[in-house]
VOTOR-97928 format. One record per residue (C-alpha): x, y, z. Coordinates in Angstrom, 3 decimals, m for minus. Layout:
        px        py        pz
         X         Y         Z
...
***
This chain:
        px        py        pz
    11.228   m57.030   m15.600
    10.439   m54.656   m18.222
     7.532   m51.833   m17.720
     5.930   m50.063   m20.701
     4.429   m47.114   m21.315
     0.686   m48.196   m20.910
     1.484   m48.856   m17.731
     1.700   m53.061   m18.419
     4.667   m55.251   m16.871
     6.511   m58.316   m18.126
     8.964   m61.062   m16.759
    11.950   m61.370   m18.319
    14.419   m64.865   m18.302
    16.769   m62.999   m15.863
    13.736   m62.547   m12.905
    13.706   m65.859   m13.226
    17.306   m66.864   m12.676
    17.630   m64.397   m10.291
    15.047   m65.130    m8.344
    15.611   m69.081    m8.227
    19.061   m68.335    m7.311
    17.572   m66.051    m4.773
    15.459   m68.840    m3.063
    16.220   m72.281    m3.946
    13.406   m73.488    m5.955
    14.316   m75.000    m9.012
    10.899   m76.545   m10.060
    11.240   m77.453   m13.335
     8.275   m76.305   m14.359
     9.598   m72.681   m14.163
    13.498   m73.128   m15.764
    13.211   m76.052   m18.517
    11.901   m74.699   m21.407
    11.860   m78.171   m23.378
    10.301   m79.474   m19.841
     7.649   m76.724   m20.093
     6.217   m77.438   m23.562
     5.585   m81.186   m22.783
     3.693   m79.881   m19.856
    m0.204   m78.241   m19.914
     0.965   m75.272   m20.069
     2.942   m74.818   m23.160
     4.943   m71.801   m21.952
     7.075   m71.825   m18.789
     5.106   m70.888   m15.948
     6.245   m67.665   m13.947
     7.183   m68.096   m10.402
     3.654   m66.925    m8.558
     5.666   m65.127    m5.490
     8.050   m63.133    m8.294
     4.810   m61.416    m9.039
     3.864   m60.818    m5.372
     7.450   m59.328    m4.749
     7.020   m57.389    m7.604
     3.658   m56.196    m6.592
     4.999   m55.227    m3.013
     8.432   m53.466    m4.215
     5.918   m51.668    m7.057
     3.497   m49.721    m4.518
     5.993   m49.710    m1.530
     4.030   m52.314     0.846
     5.128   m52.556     4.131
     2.931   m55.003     6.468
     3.500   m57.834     8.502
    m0.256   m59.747     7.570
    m0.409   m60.814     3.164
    m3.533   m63.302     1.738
    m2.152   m64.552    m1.182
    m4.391   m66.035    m4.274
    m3.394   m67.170    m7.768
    m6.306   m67.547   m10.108
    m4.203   m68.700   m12.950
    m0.737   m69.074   m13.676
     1.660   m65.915   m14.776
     4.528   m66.879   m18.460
     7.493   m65.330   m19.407
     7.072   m62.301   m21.954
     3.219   m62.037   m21.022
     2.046   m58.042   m21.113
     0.070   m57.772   m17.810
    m1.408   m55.025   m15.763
    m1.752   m54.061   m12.361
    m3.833   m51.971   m10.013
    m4.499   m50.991    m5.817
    m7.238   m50.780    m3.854
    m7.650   m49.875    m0.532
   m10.397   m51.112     1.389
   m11.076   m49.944     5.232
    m7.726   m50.076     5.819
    m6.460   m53.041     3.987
    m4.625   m52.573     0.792
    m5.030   m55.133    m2.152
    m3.025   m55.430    m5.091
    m3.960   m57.281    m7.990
    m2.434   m58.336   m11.464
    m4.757   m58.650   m14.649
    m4.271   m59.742   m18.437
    m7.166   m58.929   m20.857
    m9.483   m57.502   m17.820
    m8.914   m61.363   m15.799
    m7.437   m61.420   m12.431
    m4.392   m63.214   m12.543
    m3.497   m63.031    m9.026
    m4.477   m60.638    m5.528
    m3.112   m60.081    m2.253
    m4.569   m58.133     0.362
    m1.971   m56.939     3.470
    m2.244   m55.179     6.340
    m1.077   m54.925     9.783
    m2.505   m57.228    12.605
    m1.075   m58.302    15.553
     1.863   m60.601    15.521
     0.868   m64.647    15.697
     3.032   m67.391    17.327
     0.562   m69.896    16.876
    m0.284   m72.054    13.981
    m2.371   m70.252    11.537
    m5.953   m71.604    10.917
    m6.918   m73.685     8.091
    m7.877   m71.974     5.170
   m10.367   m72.928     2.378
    m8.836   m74.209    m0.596
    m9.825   m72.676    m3.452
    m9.120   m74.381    m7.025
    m7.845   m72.700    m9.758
   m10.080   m73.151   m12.965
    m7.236   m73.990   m14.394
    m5.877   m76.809   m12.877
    m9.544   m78.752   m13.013
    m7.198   m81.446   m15.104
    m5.564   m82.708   m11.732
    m5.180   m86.599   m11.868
    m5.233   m87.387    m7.771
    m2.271   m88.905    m6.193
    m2.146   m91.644    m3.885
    m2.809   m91.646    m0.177
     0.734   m92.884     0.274
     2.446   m89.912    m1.833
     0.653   m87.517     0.230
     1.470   m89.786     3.579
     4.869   m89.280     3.125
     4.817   m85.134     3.086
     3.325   m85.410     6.892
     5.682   m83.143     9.011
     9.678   m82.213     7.706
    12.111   m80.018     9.531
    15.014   m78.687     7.715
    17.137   m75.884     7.222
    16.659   m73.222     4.820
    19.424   m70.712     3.387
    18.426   m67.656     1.454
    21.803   m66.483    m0.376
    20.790   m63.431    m1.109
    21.325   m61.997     2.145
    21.756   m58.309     2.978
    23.745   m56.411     5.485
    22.529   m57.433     9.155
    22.236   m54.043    10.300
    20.023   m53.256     7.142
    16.796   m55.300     7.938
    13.826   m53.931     7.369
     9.691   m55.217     7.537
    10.487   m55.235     3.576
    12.851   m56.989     2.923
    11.829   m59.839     5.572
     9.306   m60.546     3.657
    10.929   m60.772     0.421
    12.656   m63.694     2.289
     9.568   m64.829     3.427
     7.857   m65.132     0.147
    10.813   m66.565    m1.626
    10.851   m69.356     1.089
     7.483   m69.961     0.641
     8.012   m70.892    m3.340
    11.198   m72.824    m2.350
     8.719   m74.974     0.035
     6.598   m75.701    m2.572
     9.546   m76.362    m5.247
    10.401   m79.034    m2.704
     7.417   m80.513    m1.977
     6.891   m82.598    m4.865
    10.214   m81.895    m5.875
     9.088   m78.585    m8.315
     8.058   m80.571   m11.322
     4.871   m81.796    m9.791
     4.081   m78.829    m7.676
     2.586   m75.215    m8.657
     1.696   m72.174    m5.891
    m1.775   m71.811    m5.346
    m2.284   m69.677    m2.502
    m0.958   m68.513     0.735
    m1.386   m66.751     4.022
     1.704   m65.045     5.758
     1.998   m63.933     8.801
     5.347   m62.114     9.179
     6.629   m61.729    13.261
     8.775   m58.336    14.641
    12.043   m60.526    15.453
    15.189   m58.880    13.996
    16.993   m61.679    14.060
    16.492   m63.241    10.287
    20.327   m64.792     9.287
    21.313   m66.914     6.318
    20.662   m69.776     7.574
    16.859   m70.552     9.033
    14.943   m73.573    10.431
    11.601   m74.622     9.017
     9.030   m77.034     9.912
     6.540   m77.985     7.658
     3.235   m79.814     8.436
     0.485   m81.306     5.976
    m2.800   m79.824     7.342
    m5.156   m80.727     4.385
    m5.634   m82.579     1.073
    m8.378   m81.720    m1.666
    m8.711   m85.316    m3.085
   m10.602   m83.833    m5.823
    m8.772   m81.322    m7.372
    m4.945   m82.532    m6.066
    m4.409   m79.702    m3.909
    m2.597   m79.811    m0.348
    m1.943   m77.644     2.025
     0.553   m77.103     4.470
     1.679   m74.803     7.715
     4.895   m73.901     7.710
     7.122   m72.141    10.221
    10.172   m70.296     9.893
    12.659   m69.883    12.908
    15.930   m68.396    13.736
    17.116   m69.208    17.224
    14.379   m70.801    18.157
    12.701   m67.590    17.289
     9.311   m67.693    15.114
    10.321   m65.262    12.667
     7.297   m65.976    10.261
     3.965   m68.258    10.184
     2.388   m69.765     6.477
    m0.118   m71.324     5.169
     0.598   m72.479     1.676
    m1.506   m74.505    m0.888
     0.148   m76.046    m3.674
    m1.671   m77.997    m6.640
    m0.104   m81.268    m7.418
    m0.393   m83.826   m10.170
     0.488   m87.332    m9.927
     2.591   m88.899   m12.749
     2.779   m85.395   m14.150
     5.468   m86.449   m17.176
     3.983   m89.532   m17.731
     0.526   m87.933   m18.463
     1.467   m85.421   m20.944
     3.453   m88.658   m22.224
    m0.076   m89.909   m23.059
     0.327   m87.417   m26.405
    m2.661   m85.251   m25.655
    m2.833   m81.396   m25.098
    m4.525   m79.427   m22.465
    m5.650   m76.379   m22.273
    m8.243   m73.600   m20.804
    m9.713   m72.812   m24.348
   m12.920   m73.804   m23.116
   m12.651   m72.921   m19.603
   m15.716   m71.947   m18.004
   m17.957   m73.172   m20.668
   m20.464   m76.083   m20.195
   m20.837   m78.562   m23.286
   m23.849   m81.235   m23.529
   m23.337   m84.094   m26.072
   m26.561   m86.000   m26.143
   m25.363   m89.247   m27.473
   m21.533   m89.018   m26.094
   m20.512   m91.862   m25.035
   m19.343   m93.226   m29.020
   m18.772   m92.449   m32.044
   m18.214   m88.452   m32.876
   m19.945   m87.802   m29.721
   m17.326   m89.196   m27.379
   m14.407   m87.769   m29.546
   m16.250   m84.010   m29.059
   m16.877   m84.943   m25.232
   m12.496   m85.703   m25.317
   m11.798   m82.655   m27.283
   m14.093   m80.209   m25.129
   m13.047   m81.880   m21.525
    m8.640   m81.612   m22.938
    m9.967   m77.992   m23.459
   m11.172   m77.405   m19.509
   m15.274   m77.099   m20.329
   m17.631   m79.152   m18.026
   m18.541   m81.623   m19.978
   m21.946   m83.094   m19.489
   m22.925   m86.549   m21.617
   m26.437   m89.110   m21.991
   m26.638   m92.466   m23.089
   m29.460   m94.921   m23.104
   m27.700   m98.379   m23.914
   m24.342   m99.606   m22.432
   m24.047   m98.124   m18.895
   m20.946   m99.997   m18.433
   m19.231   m99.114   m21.758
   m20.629   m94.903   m20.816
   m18.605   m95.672   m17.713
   m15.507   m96.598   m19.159
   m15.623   m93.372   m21.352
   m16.281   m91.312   m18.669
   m13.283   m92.633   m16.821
   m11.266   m92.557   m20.071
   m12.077   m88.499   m20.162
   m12.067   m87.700   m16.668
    m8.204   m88.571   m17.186
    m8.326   m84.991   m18.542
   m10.946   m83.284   m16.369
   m12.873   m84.188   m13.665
   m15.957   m82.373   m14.543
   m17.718   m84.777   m16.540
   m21.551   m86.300   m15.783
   m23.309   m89.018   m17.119
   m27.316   m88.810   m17.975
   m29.025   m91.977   m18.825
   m32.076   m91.557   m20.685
   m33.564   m91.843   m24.291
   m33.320   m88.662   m25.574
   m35.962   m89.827   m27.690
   m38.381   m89.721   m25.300
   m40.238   m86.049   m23.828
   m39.369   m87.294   m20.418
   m36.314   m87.838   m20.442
   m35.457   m84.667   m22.418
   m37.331   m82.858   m19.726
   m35.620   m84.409   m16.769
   m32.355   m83.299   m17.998
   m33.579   m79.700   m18.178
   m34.860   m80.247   m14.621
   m31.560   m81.276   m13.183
   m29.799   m78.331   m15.407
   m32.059   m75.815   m13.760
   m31.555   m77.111   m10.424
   m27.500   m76.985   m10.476
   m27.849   m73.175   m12.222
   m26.187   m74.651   m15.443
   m26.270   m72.665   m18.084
   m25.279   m74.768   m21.674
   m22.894   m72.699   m23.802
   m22.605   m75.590   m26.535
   m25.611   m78.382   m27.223
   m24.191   m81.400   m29.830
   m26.612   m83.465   m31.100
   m24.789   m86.941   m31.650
   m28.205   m89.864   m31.295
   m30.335   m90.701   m34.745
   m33.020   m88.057   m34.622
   m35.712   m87.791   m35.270
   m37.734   m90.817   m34.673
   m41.170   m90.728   m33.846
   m44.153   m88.372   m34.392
   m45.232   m85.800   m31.926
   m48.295   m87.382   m31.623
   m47.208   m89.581   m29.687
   m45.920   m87.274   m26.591
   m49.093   m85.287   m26.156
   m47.556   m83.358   m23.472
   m44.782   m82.223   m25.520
   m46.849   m81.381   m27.990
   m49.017   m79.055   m26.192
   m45.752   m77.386   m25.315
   m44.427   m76.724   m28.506
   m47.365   m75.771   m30.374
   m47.563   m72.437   m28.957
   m44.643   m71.619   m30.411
   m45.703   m73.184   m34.115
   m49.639   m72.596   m34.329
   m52.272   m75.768   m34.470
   m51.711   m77.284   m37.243
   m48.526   m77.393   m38.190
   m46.968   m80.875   m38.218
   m44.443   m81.309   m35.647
   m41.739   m83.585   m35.382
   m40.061   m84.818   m32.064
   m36.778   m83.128   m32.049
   m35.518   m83.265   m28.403
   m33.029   m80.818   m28.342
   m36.069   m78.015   m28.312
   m36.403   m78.431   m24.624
   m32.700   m77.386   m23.911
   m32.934   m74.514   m26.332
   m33.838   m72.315   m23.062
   m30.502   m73.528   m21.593
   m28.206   m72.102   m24.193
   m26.774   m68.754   m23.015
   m26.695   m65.768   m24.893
   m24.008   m66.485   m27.791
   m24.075   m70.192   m27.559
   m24.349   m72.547   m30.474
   m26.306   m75.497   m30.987
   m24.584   m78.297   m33.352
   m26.661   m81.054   m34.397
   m25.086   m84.270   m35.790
   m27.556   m86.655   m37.893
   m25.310   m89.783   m36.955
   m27.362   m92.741   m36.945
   m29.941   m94.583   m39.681
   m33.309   m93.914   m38.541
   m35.659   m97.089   m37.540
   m37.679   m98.114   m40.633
   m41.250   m98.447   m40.884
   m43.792   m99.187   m43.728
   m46.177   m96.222   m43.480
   m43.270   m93.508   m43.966
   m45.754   m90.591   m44.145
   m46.296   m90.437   m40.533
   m42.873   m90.174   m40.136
   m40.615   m87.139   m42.122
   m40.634   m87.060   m46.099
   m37.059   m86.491   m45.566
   m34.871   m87.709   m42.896
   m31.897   m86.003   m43.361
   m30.127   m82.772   m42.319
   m33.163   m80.897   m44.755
   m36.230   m81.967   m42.652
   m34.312   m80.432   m39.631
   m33.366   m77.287   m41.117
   m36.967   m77.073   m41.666
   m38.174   m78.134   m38.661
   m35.690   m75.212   m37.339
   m36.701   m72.640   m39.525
   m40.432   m73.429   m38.823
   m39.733   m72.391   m35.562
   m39.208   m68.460   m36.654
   m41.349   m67.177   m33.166
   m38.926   m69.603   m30.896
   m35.613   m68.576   m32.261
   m36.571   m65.239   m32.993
   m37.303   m64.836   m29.683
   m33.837   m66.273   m27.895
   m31.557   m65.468   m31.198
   m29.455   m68.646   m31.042
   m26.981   m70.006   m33.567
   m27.707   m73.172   m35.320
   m24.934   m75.675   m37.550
   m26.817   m78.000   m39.005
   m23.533   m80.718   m40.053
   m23.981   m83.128   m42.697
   m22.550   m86.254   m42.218
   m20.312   m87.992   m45.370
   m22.965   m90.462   m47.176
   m26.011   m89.242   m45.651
   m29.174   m89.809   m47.849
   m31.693   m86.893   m48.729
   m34.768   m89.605   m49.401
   m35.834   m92.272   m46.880
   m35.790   m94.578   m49.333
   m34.813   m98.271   m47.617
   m31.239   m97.859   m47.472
   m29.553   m96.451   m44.653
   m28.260   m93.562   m44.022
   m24.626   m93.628   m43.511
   m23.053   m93.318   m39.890
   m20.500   m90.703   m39.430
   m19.625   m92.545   m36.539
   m17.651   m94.872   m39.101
   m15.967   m91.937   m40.894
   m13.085   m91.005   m38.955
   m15.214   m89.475   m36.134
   m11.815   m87.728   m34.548
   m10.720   m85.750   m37.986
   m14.621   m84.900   m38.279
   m14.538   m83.741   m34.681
   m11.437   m81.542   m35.392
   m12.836   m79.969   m38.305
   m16.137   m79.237   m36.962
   m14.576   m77.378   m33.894
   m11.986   m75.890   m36.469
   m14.934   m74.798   m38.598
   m17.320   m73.086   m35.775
   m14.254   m70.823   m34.507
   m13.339   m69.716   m38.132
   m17.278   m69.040   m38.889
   m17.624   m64.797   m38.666
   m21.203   m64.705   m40.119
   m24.228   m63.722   m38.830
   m26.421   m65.599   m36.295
   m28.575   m67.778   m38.200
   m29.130   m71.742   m39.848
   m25.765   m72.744   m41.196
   m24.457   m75.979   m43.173
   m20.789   m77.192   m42.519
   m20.234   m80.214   m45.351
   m17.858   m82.969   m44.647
***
């Protein structure tokens, strides 16, 4: 491990040798470089109990009671930081990159357990939201195993301390969950340790390990775990371990994930084809909730919301015509009600279509922000402005020909990405007021006049380069908040 100046730590290749040496787990996921980059993380994954061990041997903790939580996974050569607290007599010790808890645990002293632990609540990691479940049978099989455990390691009998018992403790934690799913399928989550005064810890140790609970959701189980030395309970765990089904043969599947959108909540309205449902892939392979309408195919939305869920699980469907004020406004309802908060709006559906005039109610709701007598449009995505957080962007996509009717002065002189520049810049009091961003993208082929002929579909135009490029183009954009044009 090497420590620097600022006060920062990092894990060298040698912790990790030693410390697999140390307890047996040889997951993979930890040793094999080549292993690690076809994997989601890219980088090979520190062991999570190195870090507690470090944490413990750093501040010179000696309890016999440690709550263990890993928020995120810790890498080789990664600067991190770490800090105490102590609380009412309970000490917790966390590590942090960029101001994020990585991991905590919180020890103290209560009084020695020889029963089995209660169950504790699982908590996911954001990270691991891409979990693909396994099968009833897999998890069937992990039921109950007894076994013998040998820490090399060993020091001098006579030389036992609180310590050191539960460096062996920890490090037979990580070799359980190495095991489990034999390391390459398996990553620590949490734990709960309960360390007993026996004296008697040797070389060789007995385990028993029992399956107490299974998040079908997110792939996380959870097991209580004993350790024994002539017949002696020398230490009680509860350990939850994320697992992934077919793990190799997923990342086989050629596509990337990540956390680069972690956290963030994405609504494509129209994003179940085209560009749409290549933006809904590329946010949900980054780790945002990904939130999509439709109004046509339910059974074709379905299959592309199974098709992404492969990558994350926190994808929704909306059916509606976004066309239509109510259906616009029921999706803010249901928004408001689950607290969402959109950090991204894409606009993928032909808009606009019809004359306010012909929602009343959404008229009288917009004006106020226009003053009578301004002609108004319909553009839906108005209602969601509200939901945008601070910083957000909303990307609209003019990706569909636009119905065609004779008497073309009731609908816009120009349907193209100009009328709804305009209709955004009209809106000066509005925007002012909740200082969004605003791409405007304009699609290969698409006409300024509404003159007959349609307007090109970028749908047809490579929609997975264009989907690239636009997310390529809205990081590299450093400008100032306002209406912006990316060409194609």
């Amino acid at each position: 491990m090497i420590e620097y100046e600022d006060g920062s730590i990092s894990f060298e290749e040698t912790d990790l040798k030693y410390f697999s040496e140390d307890s047996g787990d040889v997951n993979p996921l930890h040793m094999d470089r080549k292993y690690a980059e076809t994997t989601v993380y890219g980088e090979r994954v520190v062991f999570g109990m190195l870090g507690i061990e470090v944490l413990l041997k750093k501040y010179q903790i000696e309890k016999n009671y440690y709550d263990i939580k890993f928020y995120a996974p810790l890498f080789l050569g990664r600067k991190y930081y770490h800090r105490k607290e102590e609380k009412k007599g309970k000490v917790c010790l966390y590590i942090e990159e960029n101001g994020n808890k990585l991991l905590s645990i919180k020890c103290n002293n209560k009084e020695s357990q020889t029963a089995e632990l209660q169950n504790t609540t699982t908590n996911q990691l954001p990270m691991f939201k891409t979990a693909r479940n396994i099968t009833d049978e897999e998890i069937e099989k992990l039921s109950y195993e007894e076994g013998e455990y040998i820490y090399k390691s060993f020091p001098q009998k006579n030389n036992i301390c609180t310590q050191i018992k539960t460096n062996i403790v920890l490090k037979f934690c990580s070799y359980v969950v190495g095991m489990v799913f034999p390391g390459e399928r398996a990553v620590f989550m949490g734990a709960t340790i309960s360390v007993c005064e026996h004296e008697i810890f040797s070389q060789c140790m007995q385990y028993s390990l029992q399956k107490t609970n299974y998040d079908n959701k997110f792939g996380i189980v959870e097991y209580t775990l004993f350790l024994k030395c002539q017949n002696k309970t020398l230490a009680i765990c509860t350990i939850q371990a994320y697992v992934r089904a077919n793990f190799k043969l997923d990342m086989q599947e050629g596509e990337k994930i990540s956390c680069e959108f972690q956290g963030k909540t994405v609504l494509i309205i129209g994003g179940t084809k085209g560009i749409g449902a290549e933006l809904a892939k590329k946010y949900a392979l980054g780790g945002a909730r990904v939130l999509l309408t439709y109004c046509h195919d339910e059974d074709k939305a379905e299959e592309v919301k199974k098709k992404i869920q492969k990558y994350n699980q926190n994808v929704k469907l909306y059916r509606g015509d976004m066309r239509d004020y109510a259906d616009c406004k029921r999706i803010q309802m249901d928004l408001q009600k689950e607290n969402e908060r959109i950090d991204r709006l894409f606009l993928c559906s032909a808009l606009p279509t019809k004359n306010m005039q012909f929602y009343p109610e959404g008229y009288r709701d917009f004006e106020k922000y226009l003053g009578q007598g301004v002609q108004i449009f319909y553009l839906p995505f108005y209602m969601l402005y509200p939901l945008v957080c601070e910083g957000g962007k909303v990307v609209v996509l003019s990706s569909s020909a636009v119905a065609q009717k004779k008497e073309a002065s009731k609908m816009l002189d120009y349907i193209c990405v100009k009328s709804i520049i305009e209709s955004i810049t009209e809106c000066t009091a509005y925007t002012d007021k909740i200082k969004r961003d605003y791409y405007i993208i304009r699609p290969p082929k698409m006409l300024t006049e509404m003159n007959n002929t349609p307007i090109g579909r970028i749908g047809a135009a490579e929609p997975k380069k264009i989907a690239q490029e636009i997310i390529k183009k809205i990081k590299e954009d450093k400008t100032e908040k306002g209406c912006k044009i990316l060409d194609f």
